[in-house]
Every structure is written in C-alpha cells, then in structure tokens.
Steps between C-alpha positions, in 0.01 A plus 500: 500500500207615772415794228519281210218277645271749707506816298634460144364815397685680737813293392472595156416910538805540755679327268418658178545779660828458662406562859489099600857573682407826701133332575707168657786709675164661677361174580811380669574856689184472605513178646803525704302792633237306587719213643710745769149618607405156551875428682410815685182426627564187604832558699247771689251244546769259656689730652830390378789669579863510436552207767320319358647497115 
C-alpha cells in the first residue's frame, strides 16, 4: 500500500482513529475530479467533438 510505505504515521492515526475509510473515499473522489478536468481540458485543447468520438 502507497500509505503504508510513504507515510506510516498517517496510516496508523487515520486508522486508530477510524477515519482511514472516509480519508481514502476523499482521495479517490478527488481524483476522478481531477481526471474529468484533465479529460476536459484536453478535449478543449484538441478540439474534439462529437464527430469525432
């Protein structure tokens, strides 16, 4: 696990205190986030359109 081996602190205070599930639901809503932004930005920079899907 990425946590596990780059912040095990972290690891073991979300998990002790029982917030290791909210704190990686976050992650990963964040992430999608960040990955239709990316999507967005780069169908703009290409200027793709339906046609071309």
């Amino acid at each position: 696990m990425y946590l596990e081996e780059t912040n095990p602190l972290l690891l073991n205070h979300l998990t002790l205190a029982d917030r290791l599930h909210s704190y990686l639901t976050l992650l990963d809503e964040q992430a999608k986030e960040c990955c239709q932004m990316l999507i967005q930005q780069m169908v703009e920079a290409e200027d793709v359109s339906e046609n071309l899907k």
